[in-house]
BAFI-3210 file (N, C-alpha, C; in Angstrom, 3 decimals, decimal comma, padded with zeros to 6 digits):
// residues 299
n [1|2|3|4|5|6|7|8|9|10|11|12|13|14|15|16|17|18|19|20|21|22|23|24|25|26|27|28|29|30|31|32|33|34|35|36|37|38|39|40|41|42|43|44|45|46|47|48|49|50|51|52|53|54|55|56|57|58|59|60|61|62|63|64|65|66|67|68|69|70|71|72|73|74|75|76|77|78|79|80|81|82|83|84|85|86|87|88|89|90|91|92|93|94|95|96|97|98|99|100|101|102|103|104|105|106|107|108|109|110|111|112|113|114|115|116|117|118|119|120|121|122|123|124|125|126|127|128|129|130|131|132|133|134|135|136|137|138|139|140|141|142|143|144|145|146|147|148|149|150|151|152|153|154|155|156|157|158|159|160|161|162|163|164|165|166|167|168|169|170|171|172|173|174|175|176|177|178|179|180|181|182|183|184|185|186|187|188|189|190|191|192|193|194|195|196|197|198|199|200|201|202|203|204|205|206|207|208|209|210|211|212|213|214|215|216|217|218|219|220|221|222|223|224|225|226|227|228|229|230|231|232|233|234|235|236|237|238|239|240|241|242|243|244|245|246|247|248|249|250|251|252|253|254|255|256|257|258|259|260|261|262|263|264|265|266|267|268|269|270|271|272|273|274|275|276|277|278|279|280|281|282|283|284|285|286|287|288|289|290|291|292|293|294|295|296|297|298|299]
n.u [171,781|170,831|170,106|172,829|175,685|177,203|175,738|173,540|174,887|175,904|173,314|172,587|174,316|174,193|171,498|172,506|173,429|171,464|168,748|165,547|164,806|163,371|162,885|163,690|161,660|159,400|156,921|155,530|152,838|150,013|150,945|151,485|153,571|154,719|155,148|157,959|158,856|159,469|158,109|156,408|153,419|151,637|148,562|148,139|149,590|147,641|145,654|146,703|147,322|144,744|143,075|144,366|144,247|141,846|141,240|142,455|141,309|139,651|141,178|142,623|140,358|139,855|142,337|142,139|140,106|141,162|143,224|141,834|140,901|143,552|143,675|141,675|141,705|144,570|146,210|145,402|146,327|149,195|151,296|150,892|149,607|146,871|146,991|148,509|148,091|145,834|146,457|147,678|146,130|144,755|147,578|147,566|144,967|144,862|147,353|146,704|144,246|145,919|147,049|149,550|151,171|153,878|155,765|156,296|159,244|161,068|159,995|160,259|163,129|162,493|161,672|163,241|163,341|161,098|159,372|159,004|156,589|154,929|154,189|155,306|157,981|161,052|162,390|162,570|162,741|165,194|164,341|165,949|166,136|167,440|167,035|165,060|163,145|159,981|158,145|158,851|158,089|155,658|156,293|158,181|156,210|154,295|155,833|156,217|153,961|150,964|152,656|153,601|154,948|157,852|158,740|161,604|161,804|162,281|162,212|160,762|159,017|156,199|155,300|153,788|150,195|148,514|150,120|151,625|149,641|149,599|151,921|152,141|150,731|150,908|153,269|155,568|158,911|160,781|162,932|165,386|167,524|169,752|170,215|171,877|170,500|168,288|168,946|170,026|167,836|166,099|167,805|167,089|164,251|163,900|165,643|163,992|161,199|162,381|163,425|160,362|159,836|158,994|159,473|161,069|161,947|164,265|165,977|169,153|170,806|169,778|168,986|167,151|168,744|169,676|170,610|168,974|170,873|172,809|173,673|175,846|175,882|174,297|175,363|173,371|171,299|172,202|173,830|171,198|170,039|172,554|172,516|170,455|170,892|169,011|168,356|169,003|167,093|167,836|165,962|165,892|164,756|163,752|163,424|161,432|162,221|161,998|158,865|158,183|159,964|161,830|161,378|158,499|155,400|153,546|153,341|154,210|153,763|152,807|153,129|152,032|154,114|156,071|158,245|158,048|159,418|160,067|162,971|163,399|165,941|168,328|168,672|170,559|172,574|173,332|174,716|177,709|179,057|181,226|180,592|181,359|181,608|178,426|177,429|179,004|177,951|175,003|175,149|175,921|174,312|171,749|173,097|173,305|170,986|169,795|169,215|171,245|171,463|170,767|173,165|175,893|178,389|180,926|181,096]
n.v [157,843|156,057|153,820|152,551|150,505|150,558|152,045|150,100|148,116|149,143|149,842|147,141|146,486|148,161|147,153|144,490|145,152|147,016|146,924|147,355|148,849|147,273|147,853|150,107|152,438|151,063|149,369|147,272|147,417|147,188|144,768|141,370|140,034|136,611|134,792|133,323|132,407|134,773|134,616|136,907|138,547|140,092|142,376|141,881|139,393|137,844|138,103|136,170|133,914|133,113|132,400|130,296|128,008|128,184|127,260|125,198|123,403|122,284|121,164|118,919|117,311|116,304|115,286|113,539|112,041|111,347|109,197|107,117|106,023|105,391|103,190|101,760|101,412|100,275|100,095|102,589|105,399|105,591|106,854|109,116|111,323|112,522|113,827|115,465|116,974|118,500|119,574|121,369|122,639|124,169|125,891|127,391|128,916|129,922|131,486|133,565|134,522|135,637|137,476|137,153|135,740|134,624|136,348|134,193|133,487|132,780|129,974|129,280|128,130|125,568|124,010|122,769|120,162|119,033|116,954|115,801|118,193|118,053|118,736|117,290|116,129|114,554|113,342|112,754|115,313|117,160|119,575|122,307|124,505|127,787|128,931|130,375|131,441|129,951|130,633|129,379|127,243|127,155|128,952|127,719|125,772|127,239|127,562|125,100|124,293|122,633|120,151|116,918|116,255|115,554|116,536|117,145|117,661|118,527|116,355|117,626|118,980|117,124|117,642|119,769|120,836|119,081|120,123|118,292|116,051|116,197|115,959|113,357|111,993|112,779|111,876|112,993|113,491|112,717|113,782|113,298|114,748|114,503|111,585|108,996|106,765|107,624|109,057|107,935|106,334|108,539|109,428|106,722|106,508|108,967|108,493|106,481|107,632|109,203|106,931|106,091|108,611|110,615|113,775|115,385|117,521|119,766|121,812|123,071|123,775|122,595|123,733|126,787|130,322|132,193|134,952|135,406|135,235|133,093|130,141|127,196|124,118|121,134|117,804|115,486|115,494|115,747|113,561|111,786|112,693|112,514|109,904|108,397|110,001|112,355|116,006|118,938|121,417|124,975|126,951|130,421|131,845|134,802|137,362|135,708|135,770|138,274|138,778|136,863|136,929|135,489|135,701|136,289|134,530|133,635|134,982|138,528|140,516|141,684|140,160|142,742|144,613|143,767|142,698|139,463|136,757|133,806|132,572|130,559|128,764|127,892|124,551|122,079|120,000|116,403|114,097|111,673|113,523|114,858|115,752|117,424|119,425|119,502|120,412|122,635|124,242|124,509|125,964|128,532|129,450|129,658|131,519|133,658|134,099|135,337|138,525|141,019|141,208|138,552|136,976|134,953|136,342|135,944|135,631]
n.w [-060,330|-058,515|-059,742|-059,804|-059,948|-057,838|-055,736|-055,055|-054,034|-051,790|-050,528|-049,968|-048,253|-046,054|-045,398|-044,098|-042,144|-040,235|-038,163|-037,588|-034,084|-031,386|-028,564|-027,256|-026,077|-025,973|-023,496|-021,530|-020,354|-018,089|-015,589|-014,229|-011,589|-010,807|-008,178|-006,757|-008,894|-010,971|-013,174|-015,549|-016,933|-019,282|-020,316|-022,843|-022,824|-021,473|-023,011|-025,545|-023,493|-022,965|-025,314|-026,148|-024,027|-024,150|-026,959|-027,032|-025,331|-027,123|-029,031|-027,113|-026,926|-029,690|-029,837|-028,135|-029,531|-031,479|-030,191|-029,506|-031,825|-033,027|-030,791|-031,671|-034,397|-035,149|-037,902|-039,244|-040,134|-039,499|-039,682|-038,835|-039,533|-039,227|-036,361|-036,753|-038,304|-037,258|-034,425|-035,742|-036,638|-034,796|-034,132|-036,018|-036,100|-033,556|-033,813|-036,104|-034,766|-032,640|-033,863|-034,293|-036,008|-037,577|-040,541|-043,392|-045,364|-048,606|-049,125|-051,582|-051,732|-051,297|-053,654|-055,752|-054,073|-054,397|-056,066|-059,209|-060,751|-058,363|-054,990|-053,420|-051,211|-052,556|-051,416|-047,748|-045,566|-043,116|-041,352|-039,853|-037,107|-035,580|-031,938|-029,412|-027,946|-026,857|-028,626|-030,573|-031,344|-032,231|-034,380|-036,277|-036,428|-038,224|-040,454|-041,605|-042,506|-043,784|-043,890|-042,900|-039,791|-037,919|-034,351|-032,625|-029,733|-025,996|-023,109|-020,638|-021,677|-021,768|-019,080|-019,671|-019,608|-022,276|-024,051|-023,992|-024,555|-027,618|-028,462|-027,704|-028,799|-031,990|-032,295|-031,943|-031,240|-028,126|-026,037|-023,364|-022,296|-020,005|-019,862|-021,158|-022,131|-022,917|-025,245|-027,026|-027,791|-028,796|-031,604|-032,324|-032,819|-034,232|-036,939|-037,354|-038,215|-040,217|-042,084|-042,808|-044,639|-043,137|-042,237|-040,565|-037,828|-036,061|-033,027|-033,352|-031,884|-029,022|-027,047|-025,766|-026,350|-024,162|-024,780|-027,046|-029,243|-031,649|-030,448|-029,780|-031,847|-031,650|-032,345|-033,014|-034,534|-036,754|-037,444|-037,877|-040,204|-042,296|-041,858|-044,054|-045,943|-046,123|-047,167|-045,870|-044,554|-043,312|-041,486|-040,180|-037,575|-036,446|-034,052|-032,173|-029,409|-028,663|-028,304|-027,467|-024,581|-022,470|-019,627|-019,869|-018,969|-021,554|-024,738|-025,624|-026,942|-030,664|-033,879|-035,215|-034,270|-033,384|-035,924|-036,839|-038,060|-040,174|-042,297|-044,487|-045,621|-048,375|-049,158|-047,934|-048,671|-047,665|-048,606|-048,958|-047,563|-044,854|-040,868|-040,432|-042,361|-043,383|-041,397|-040,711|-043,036|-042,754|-040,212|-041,258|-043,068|-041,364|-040,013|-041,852|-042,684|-040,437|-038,142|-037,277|-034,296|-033,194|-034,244|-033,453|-031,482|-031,805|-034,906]
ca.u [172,650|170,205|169,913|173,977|176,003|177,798|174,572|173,190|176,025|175,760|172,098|172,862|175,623|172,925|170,602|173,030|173,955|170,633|168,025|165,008|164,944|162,109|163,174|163,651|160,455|158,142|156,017|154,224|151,984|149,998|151,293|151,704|154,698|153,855|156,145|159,676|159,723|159,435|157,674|155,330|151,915|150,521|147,383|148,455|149,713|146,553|144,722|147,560|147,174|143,173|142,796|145,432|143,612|140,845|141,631|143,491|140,041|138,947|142,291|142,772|138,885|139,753|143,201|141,805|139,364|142,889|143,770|140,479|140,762|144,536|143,793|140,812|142,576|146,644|146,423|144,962|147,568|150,526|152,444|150,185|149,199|145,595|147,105|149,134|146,640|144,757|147,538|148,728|144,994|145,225|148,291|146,650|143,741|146,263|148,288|145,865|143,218|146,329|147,950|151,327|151,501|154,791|155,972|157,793|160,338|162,073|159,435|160,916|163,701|161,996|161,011|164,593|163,081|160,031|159,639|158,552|154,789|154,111|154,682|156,045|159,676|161,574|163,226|162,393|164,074|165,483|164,405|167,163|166,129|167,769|165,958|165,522|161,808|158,804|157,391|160,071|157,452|154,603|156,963|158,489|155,299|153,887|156,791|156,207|152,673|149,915|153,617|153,538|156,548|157,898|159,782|162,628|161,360|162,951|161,047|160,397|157,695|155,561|154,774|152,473|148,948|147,774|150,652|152,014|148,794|150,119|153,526|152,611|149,683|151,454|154,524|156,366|160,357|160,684|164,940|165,925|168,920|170,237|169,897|172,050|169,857|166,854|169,726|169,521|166,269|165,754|168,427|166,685|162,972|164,066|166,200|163,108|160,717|162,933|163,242|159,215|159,824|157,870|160,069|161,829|162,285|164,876|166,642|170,537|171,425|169,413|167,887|167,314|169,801|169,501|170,748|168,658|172,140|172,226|174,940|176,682|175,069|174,409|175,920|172,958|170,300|172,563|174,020|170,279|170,146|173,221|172,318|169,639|171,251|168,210|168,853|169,110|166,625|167,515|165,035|166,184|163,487|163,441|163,200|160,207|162,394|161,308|157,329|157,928|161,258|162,399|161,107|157,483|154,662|153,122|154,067|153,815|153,784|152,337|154,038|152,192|154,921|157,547|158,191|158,530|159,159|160,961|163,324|163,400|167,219|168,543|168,854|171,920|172,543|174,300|175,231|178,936|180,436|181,233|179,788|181,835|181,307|177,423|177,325|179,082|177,313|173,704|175,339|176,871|173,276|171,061|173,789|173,384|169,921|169,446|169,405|172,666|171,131|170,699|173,903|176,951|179,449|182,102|180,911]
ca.v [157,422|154,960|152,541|152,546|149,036|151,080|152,369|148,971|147,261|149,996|149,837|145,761|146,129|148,764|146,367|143,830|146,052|147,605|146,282|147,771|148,889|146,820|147,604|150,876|153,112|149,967|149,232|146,248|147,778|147,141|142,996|140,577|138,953|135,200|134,348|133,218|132,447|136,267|135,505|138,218|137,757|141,550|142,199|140,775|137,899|137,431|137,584|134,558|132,556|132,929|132,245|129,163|127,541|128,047|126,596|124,069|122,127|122,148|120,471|118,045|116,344|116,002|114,461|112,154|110,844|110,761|108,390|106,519|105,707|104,555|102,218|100,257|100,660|100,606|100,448|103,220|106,554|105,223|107,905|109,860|112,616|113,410|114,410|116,202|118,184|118,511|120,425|122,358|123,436|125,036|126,776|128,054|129,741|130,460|132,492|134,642|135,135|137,070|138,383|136,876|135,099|134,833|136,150|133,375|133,869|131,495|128,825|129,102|127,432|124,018|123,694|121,593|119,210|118,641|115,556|116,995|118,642|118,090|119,665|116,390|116,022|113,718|112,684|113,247|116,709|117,727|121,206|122,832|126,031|128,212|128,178|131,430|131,314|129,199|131,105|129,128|125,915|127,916|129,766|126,548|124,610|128,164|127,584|123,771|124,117|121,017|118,965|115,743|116,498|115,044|117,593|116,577|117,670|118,277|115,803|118,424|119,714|116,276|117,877|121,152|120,175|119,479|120,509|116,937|115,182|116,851|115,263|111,984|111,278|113,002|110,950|113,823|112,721|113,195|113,733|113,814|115,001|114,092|110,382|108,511|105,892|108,582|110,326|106,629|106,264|109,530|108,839|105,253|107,157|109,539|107,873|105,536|108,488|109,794|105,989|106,054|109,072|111,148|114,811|115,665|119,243|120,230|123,264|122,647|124,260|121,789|124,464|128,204|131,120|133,234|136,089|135,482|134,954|131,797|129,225|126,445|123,345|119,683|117,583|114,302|115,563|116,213|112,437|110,959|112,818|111,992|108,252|108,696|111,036|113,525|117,092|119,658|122,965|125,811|127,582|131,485|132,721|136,482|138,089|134,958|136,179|140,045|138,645|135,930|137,093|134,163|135,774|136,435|133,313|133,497|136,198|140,208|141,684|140,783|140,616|143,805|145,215|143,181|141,934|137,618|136,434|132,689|132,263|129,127|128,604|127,183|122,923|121,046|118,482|115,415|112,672|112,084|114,644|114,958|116,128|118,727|120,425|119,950|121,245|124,073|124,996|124,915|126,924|129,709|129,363|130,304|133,030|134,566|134,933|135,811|139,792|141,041|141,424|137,118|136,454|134,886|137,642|135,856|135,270]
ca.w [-059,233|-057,731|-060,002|-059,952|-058,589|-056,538|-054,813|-055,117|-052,724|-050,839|-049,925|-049,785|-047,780|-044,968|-045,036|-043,307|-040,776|-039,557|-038,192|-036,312|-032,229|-031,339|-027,003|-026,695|-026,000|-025,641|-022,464|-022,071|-019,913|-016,388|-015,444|-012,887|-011,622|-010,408|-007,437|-006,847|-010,620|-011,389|-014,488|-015,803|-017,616|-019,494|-021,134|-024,074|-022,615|-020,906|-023,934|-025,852|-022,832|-022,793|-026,551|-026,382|-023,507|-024,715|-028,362|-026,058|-024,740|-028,300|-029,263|-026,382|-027,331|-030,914|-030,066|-027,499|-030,809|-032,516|-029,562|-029,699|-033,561|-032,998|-030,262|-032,209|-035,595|-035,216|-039,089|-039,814|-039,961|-039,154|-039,571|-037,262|-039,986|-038,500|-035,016|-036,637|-038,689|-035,584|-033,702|-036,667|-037,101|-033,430|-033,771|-036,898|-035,535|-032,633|-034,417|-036,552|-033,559|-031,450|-034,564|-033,726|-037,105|-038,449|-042,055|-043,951|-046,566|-049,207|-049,424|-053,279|-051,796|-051,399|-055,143|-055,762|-053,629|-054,588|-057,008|-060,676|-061,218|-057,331|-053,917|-052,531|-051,259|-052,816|-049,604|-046,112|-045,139|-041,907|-040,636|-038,530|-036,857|-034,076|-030,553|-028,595|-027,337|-026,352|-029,415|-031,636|-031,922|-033,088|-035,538|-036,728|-037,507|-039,414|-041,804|-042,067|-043,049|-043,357|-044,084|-041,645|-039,584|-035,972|-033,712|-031,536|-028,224|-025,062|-022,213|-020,217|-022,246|-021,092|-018,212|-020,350|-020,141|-023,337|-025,280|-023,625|-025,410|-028,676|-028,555|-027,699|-030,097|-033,044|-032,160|-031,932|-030,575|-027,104|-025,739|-022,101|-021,986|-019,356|-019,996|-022,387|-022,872|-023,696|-026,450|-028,036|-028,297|-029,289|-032,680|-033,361|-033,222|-035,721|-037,730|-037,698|-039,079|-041,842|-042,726|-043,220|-045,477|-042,263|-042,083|-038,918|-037,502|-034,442|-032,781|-033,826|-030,320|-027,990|-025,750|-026,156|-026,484|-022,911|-025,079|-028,140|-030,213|-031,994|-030,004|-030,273|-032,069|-030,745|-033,837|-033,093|-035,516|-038,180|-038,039|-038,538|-041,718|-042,764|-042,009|-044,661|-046,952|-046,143|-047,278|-044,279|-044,822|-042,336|-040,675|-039,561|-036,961|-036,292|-033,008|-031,095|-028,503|-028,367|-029,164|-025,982|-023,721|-021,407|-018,666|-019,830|-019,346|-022,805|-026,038|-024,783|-028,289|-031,333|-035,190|-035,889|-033,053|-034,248|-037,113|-036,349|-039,018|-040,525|-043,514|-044,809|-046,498|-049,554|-048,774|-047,580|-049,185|-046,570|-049,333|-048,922|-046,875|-043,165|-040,517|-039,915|-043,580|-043,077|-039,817|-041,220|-044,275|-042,238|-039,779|-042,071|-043,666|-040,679|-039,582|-043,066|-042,918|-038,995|-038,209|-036,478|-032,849|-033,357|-035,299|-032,418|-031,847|-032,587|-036,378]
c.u [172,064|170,248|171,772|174,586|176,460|176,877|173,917|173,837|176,179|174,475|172,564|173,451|174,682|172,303|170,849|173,239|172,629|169,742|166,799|164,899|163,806|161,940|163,017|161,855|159,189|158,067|155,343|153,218|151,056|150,388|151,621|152,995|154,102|155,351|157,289|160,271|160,148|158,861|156,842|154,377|151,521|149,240|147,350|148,291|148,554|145,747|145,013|147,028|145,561|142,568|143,622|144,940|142,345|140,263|141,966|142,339|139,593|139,883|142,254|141,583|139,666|141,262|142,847|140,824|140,453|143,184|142,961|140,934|142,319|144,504|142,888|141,307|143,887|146,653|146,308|146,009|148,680|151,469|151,853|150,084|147,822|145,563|148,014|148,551|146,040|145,561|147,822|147,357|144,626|145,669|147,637|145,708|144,168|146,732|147,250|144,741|144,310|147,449|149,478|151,857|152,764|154,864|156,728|158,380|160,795|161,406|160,050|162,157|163,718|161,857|161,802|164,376|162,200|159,778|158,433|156,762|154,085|154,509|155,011|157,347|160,229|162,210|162,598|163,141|163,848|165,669|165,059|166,522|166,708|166,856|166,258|164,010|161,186|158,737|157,957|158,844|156,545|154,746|157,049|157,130|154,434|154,264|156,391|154,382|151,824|151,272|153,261|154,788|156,329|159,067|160,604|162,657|162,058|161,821|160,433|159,247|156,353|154,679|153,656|151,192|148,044|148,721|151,394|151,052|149,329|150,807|153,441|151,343|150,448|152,903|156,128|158,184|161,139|162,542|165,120|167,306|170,188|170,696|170,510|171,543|168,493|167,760|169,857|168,387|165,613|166,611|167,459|164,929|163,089|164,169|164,677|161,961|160,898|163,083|161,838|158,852|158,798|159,157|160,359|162,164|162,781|165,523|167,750|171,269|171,117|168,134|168,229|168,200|168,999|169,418|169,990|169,662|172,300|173,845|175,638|175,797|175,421|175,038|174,678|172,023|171,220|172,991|172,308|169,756|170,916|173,058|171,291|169,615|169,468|168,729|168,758|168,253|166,684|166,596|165,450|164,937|164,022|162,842|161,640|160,805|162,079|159,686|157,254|159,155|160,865|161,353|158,856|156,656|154,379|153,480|153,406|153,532|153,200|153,269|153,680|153,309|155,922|157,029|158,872|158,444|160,276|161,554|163,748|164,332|167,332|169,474|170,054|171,666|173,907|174,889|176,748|179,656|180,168|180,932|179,896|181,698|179,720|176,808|177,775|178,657|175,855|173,983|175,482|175,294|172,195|171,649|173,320|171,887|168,895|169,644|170,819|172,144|171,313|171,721|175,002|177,518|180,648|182,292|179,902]
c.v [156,236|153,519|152,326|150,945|149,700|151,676|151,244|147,927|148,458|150,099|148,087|145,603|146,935|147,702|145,275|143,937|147,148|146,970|147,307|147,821|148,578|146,990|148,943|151,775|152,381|149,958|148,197|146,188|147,516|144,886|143,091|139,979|137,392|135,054|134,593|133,166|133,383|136,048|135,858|137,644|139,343|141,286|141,440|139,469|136,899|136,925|136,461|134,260|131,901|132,040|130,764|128,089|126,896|127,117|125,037|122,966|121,478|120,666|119,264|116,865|116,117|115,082|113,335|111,303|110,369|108,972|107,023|105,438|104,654|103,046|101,056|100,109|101,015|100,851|101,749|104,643|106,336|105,965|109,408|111,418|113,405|114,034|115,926|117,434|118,906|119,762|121,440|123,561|124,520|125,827|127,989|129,229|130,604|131,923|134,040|135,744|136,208|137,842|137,928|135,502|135,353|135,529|134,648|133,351|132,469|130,432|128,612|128,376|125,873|123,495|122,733|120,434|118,585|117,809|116,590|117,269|118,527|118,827|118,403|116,241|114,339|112,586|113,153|114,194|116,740|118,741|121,596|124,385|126,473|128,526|129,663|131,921|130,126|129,570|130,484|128,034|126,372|128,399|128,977|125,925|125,603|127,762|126,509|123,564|123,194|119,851|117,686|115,774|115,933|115,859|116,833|117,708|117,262|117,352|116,599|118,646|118,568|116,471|118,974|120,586|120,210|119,203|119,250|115,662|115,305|115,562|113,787|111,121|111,806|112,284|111,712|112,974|113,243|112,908|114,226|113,882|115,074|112,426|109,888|107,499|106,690|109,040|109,046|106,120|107,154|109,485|108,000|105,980|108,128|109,505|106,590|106,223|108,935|108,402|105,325|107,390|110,349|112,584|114,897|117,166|119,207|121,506|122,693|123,119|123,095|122,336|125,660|128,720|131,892|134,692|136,531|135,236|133,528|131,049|128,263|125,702|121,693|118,995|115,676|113,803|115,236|114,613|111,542|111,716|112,650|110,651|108,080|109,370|111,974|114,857|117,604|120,976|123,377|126,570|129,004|131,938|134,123|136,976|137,490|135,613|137,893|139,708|137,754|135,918|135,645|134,492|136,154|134,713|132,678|134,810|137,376|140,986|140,406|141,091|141,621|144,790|145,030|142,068|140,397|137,240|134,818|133,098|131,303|129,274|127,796|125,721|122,562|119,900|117,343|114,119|112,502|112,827|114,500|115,543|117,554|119,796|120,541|120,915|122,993|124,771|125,358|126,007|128,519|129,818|130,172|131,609|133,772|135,069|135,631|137,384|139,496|140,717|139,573|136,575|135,858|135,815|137,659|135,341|136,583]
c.w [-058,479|-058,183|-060,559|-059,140|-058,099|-054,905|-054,522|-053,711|-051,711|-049,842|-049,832|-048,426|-045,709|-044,523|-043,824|-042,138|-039,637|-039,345|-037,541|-034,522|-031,755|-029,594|-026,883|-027,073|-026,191|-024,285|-022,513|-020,839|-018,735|-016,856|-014,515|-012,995|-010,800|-009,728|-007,453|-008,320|-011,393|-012,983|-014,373|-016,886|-017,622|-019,984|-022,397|-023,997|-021,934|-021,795|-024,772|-025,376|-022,983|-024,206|-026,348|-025,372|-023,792|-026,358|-027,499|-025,601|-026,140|-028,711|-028,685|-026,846|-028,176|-030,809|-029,262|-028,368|-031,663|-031,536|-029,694|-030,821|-033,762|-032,348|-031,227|-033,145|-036,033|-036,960|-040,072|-039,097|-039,161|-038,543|-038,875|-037,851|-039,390|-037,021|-035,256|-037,469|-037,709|-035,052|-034,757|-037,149|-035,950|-033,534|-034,972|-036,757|-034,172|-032,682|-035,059|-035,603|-032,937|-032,241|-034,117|-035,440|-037,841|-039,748|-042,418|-045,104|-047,238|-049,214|-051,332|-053,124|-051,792|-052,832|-055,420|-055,249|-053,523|-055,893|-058,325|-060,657|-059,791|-056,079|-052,732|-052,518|-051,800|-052,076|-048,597|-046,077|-043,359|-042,270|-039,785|-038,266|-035,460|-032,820|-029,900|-027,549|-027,484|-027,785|-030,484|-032,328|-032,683|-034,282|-036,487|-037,459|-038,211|-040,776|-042,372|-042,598|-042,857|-043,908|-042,858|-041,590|-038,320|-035,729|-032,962|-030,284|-026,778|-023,673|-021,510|-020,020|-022,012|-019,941|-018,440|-020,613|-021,265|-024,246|-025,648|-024,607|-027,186|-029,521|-028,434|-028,840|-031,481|-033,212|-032,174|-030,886|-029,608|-026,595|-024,620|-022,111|-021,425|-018,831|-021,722|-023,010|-023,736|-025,407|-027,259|-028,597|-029,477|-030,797|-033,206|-033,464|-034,494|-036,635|-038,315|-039,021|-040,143|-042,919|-043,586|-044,009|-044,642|-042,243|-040,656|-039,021|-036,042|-034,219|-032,646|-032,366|-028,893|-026,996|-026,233|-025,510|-025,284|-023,928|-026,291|-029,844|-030,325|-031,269|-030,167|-030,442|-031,866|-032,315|-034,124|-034,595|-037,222|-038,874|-038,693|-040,346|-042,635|-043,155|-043,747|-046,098|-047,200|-045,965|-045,764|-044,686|-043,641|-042,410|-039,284|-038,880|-036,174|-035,408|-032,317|-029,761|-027,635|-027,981|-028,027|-025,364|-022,560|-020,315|-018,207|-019,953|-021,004|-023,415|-025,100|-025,564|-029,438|-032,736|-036,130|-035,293|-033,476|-035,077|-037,409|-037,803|-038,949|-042,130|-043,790|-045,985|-047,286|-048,553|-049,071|-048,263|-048,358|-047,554|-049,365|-048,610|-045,141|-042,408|-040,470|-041,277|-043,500|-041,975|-040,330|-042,082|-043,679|-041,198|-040,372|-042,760|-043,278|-040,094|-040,917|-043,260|-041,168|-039,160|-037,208|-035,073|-032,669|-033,512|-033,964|-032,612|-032,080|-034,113|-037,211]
res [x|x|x|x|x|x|x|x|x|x|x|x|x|x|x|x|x|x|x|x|x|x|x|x|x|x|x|x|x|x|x|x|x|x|x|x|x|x|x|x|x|x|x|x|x|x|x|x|x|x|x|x|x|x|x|x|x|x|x|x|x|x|x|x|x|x|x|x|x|x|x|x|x|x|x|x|x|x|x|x|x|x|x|x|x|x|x|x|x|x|x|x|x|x|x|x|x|x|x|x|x|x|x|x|x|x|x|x|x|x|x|x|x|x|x|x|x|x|x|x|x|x|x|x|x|x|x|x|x|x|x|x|x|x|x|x|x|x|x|x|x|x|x|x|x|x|x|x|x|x|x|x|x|x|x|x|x|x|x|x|x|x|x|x|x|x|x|x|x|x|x|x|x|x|x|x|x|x|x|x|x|x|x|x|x|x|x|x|x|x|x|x|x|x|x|x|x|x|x|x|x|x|x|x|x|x|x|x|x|x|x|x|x|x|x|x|x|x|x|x|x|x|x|x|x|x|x|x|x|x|x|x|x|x|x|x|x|x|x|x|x|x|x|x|x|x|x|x|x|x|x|x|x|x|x|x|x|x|x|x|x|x|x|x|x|x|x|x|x|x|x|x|x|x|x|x|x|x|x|x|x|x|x|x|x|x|x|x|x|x|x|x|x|x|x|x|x|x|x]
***
């Protein structure tokens, strides 16, 4: 009976529909609230922030020799791979030190795009992933590995000490949003990157989901890959928002608690079609591999 298709689409069909209760009968145990802002900081989060700080001085030196090395020789890394090593070697040690290390799934879907006998892309790809925590960037550049990628970055984040040095030595692509001359800039910087064959990664929403449910998506990113005819790989991330809630400073749980994980989807391809069919196939892409609690509720 088990190994039956009818039992088969049946357990398939479960799978879709259940997920784990990662809220009820948790505690995250003695914490502080910090002011008018009401956010909270536990033991946990004490120990993140301590470890990430701490990593964080290490970091900051080694990118200010990044900065160093640029100013006397502009020629040398152009494309601003050793900052971005640098940073990616952080979150790295980051991640494993407080156990909050993602799983990631479907790296077998890249293979298609990788030029024959090597693990180089053929094209520049745009990474699309949905946005629902702080914990999303960390997640994100797990998946993306030692790749040389530039994020599309809300300005904001300029003001995080440190994480600000990051972003502007790795050349990461900074978007005020409120500013239509910044939302031009921010296009011709990108569009500039994928033109130097450098990968781009953004959140298709703009800003994170309050509810953790994935929302409506900005449509800017999707034209500079179009411009380009660079594929589109989604990027499903898995409950950063349980592992770092809105309202906590730094993560409260770790991914032996919950299970954070990324799935990295089968590649869009943008050559000849419109926006509105890409837009919709990456969408329908990351819904399909999001859990329900994530998924919009009107899809």
């Amino acid at each position: 009976m088990k190994n039956s298709p009818l039992f088969a689409a049946s357990a398939a069909a479960v799978s879709l529909t259940e997920e784990p209760d990662y809220t009820t009968g948790w505690t995250p145990g003695p914490e502080v609230t910090f002011g008018s802002s009401g956010l909270k900081l536990n033991i946990f989060g004490f120990y993140y922030g301590f470890m990430a700080i701490s990593l964080g001085f290490i970091w900051y030196a080694a990118l200010t020799l990044c900065q160093i090395q640029r100013k006397l020789f502009p020629n040398i890394d152009k494309n601003r791979r050793v900052p971005n090593f640098v940073s990616h070697l952080w979150g790295t040690v980051l991640m494993h030190l407080t156990r909050c290390m993602p799983k990631v799934e479907g790296r077998e879907n890249l293979e298609e795009l990788y030029q024959p006998g090597t693990k180089k892309f053929k094209k520049p790809v745009m990474f699309v992933a949905n946005h629902c925590s702080w914990m999303d960037i960390p997640f994100v550049a797990m998946a993306m590995g030692w790749l040389n990628y530039k994020i599309i970055a809300k300005h904001e984040l300029l003001k995080v000490p440190i994480l600000s040095k990051s972003l502007t030595e790795c050349g990461h692509v900074m978007l005020d949003r409120s500013s239509r001359k910044s939302q031009i800039k921010t296009y011709k910087d990108g569009l500039g990157w994928l033109k130097k064959g450098v990968n781009l990664c953004t959140f298709a929403e703009g800003t994170r989901s309050v509810s953790g449910r994935m929302g409506e998506f900005k449509g800017g990113a999707f034209k500079m890959a179009e411009a380009v005819d660079s594929p589109i790989v989604p990027l499903s991330i898995h409950y950063s928002n349980i592992i770092n809630p809105k309202e906590y400073v730094f993560a409260c749980r770790s991914t032996k608690s919950v299970k954070g994980k990324i799935i990295i989807g089968k590649p869009v391809y943008t050559e000849g079609r419109s926006d509105e069919e890409v837009i919709a196939e990456v969408r329908q892409q990351l819904i399909k591999n999001l859990p329900p609690s994530q998924r919009p509720l009107e899809e």
